[in-house]
C-alpha positions in Angstrom: -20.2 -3.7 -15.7 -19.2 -5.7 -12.8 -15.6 -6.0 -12.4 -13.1 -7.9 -9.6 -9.7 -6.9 -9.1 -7.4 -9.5 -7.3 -4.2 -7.4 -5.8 -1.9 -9.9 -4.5 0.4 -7.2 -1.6 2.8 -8.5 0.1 0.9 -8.2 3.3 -2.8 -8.5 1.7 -4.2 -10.7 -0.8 -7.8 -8.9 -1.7 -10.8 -9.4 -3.9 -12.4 -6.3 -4.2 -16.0 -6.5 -6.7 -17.2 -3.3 -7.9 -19.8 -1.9 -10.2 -17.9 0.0 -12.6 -19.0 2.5 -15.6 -16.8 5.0 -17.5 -17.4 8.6 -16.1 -19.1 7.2 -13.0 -17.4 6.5 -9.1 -16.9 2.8 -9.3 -18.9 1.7 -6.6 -18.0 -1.2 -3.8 -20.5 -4.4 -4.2 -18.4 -6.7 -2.2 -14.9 -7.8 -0.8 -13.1 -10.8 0.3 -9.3 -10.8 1.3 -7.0 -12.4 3.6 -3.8 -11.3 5.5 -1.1 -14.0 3.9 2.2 -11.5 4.2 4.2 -13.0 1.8 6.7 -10.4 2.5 7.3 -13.3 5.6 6.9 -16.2 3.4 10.3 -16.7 2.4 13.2 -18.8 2.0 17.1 -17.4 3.2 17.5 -17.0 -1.0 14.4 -14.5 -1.3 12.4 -17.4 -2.7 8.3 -17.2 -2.3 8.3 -20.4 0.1 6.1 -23.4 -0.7 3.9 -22.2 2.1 3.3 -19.1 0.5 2.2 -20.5 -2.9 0.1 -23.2 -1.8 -1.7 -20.6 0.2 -2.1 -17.8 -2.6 -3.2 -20.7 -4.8 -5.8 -21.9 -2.9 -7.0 -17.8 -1.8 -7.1 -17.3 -6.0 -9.2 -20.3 -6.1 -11.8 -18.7 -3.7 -11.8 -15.3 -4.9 -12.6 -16.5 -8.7 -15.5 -18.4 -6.7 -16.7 -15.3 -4.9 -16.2 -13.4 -8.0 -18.5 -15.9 -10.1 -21.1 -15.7 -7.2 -21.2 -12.1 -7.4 -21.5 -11.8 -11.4 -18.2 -10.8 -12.4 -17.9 -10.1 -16.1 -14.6 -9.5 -15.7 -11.2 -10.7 -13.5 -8.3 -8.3 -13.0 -5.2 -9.6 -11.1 -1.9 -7.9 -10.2 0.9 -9.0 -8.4 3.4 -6.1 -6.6 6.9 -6.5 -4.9 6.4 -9.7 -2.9 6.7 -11.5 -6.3 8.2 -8.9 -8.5 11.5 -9.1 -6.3 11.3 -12.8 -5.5 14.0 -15.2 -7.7 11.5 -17.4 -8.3 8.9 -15.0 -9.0 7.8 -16.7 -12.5 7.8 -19.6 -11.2 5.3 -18.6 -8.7 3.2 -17.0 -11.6 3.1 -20.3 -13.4 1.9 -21.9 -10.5 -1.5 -20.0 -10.1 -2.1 -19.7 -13.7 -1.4 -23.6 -14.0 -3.9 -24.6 -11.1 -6.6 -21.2 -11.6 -5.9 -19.9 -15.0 -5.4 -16.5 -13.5 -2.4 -14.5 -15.0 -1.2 -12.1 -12.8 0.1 -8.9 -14.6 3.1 -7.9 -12.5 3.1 -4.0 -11.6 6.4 -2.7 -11.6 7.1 0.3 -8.9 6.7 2.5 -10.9 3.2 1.7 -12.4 2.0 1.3 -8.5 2.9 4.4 -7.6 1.4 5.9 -11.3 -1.6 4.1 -10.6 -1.9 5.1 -7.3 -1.5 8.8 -8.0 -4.5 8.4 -10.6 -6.5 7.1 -8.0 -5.6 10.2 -5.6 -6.0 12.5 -8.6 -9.8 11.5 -9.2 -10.6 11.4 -5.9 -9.8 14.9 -4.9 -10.0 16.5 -8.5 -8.0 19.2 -10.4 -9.0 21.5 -7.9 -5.6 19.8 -5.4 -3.6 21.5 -8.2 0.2 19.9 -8.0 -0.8 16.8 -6.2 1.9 14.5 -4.1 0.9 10.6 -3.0 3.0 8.7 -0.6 1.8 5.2 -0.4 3.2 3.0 2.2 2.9 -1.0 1.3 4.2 -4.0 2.5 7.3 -4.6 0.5 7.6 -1.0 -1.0 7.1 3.0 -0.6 6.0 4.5 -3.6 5.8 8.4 -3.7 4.3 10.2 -7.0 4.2 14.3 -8.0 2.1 16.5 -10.5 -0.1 18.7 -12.1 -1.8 15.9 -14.6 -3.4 12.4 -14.4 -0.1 11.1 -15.0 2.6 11.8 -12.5 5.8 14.1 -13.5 7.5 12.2 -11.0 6.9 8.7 -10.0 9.5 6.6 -7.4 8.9 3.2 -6.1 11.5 2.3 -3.3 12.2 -1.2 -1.3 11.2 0.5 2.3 7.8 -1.3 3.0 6.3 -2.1 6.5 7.0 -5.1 6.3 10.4 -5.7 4.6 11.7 -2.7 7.0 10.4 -4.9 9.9 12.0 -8.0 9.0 15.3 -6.4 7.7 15.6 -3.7 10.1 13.7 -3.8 13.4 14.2 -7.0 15.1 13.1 -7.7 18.8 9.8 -6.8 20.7 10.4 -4.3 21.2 13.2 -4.1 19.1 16.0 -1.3 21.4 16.8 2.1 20.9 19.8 1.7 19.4 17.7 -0.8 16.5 15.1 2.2 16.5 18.1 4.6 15.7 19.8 2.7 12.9 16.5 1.6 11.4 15.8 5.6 11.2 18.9 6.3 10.0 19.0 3.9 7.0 15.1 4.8 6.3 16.1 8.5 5.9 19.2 7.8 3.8 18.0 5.8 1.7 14.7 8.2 1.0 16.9 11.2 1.0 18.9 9.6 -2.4 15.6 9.6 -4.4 14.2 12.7 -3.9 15.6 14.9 -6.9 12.7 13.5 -9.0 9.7 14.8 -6.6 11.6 18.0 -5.9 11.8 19.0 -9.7 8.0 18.5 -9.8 7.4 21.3 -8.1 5.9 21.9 -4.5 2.4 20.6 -3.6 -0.6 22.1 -3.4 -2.0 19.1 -1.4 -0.3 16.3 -0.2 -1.8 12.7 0.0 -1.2 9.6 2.2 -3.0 6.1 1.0 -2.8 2.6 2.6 -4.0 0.9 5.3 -0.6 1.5 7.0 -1.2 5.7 6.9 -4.7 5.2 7.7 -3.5 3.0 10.9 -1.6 5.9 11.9 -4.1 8.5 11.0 -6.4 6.6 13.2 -3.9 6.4 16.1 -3.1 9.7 16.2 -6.9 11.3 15.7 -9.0 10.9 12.5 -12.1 9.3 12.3 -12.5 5.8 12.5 -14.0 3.4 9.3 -16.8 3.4 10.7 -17.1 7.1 9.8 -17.4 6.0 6.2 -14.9 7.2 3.4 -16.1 10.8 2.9 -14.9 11.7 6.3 -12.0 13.9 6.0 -8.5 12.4 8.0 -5.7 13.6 7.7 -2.0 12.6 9.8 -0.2 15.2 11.3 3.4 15.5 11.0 3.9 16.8 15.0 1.6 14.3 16.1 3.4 11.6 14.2 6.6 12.6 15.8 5.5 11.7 19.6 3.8 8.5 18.3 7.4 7.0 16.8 9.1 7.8 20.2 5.9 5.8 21.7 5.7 2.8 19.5 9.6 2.3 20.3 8.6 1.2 23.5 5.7 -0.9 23.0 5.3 -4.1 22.3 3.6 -5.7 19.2 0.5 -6.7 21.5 0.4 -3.5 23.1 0.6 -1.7 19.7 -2.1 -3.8 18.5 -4.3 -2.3 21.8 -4.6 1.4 20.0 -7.1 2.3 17.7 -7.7 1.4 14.7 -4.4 -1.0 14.6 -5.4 -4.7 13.8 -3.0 -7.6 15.2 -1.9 -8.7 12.2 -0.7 -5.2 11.3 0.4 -4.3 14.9 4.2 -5.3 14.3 5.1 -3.1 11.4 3.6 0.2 12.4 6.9 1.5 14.1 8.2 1.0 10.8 5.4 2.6 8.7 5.7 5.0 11.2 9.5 5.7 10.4 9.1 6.0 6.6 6.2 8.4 6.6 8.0 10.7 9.5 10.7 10.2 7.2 9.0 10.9 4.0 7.3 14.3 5.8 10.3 15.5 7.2 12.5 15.5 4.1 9.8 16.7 1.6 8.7 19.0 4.2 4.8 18.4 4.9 3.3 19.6 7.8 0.1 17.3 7.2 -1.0 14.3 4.7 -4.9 14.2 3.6 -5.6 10.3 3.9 -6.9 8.9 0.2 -9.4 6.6 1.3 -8.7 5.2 -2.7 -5.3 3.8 -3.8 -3.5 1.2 -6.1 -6.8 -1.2 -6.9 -9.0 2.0 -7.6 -5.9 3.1 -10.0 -6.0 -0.3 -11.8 -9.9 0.2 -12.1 -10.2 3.5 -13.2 -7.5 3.0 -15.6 -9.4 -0.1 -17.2 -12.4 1.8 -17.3 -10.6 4.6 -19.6 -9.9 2.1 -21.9 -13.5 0.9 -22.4 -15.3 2.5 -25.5 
């Protein structure tokens, strides 16, 4: 069957349309998204700004008419922490459903970063053994362990991109001093939430997914896209080490100059770059394998297992 999932990020809003059968690799038709960051579309309160919900109405309108022009049988759409952690959140969901008829099924952190590890976990099979994911969003970081399809251990904290570069990294460049605080929170706050993964047991591979850890991938080595998604990347923890000391110092336009980084992602790579230095140095990982599949292929795959 035909499927389109609608992931509504808090950076990206994305359409993606694939042909989808159980026990077969759902395959790509088609894709349509747009960078709205409604992490930055908010009021002093936390509210989703009027801004923001006129725009994600009218991008839902579009993707359900890309979605009938492609012959979608069926429309998944899921919101993350943009709206999950936003006081007016349900009013928000109303909204769209009122003016589209879309409900969006709200993922907590937890299910993102289950769903997520599923989507690792079929990708590079049982043979990874003990499998870690660490998934760098927008809004959150969500890091999962295990042996199964289901994680042993699955935590979902508030140290996106994109809310650590609004909270925590003013300026262009933001100074040292910001750089060293921002770091110091970032590993603090990671360091509080890691008896869960450490009881899982060590990895036999370890797994970075998002367009954040591919950004840096790409920046520091690994193929470009244009390689196509069987070519193996991986992000090195020494090399990641010299970039952070480099993007400290650059500016958003500069940053936007290296490979592989887009403009409208160029601002918050220092701070992906901080959480996953972060998250390799305290779960001690040399190197993260880049997933080219991550939360939408987990909300696929797990529909599909539910099909007779």
């Amino acid at each position: 069957m035909r499927l389109g999932v609608i992931d509504v990020g808090s950076n990206t809003v994305h359409l993606l349309v694939v042909d989808a059968h159980r026990g077969a690799q759902p395959l790509p038709a088609t894709s349509h998204k747009i960078e709205l960051r409604l992490s930055e579309h908010v009021t002093d309160s936390g509210d989703i700004a009027e801004t923001g919900k006129a725009a994600l109405t009218g991008f839902i309108h579009e993707c359900l008419k890309v979605a009938e022009d492609q012959g979608v049988e069926e429309v998944m759409a899921f919101v993350t922490s943009a709206i999950r952690e936003a006081p007016n959140g349900e009013e928000v969901l109303a909204r769209v459903r009122a003016a589209t008829g879309v409900a969006l099924q709200v993922l907590s952190g937890e299910d993102e970063a289950r769903l997520t590890f599923l989507a690792a976990r079929r990708w590079f099979g049982w043979s990874s053994g003990t499998l870690l994911v660490v998934d760098i969003g927008g809004g959150s970081l969500e890091l999962a362990a295990g042996m199964d399809e289901e994680p042993d251990a699955a935590v979902s904290l508030p140290l996106g991109a994109g809310r650590l570069t609004r909270d925590l990294l003013p300026g262009d460049p933001p100074g040292a001093d910001v750089v060293r605080e921002a770091r110091r929170v970032i590993r603090q706050r990671l360091a509080a939430a890691m008896r869960p993964l450490a009881k899982a047991g060590t990895a036999d591979r370890a797994v970075g997914t998002s367009k954040t850890m591919r950004s840096l991938a790409r920046v520091t080595g690994a193929a470009p896209s244009s390689d196509g998604p069987y070519a193996a990347r991986s992000l090195e923890r020494a090399a990641l080490a010299s970039l952070v000391t480099d993007l400290g110092a650059m500016t958003s336009r500069q940053r936007s100059g290296l490979s592989g980084v887009s403009s409208s992602r160029s601002h918050q790579l220092l701070a992906g770059a901080l959480v996953a230095e972060a998250a390799m140095d305290l779960l001690d990982l040399d190197r993260l394998e880049i997933c080219p599949w991550a939360l939408r292929e987990g909300v696929i795959l797990s529909r599909l297992d539910t099909m007779g």
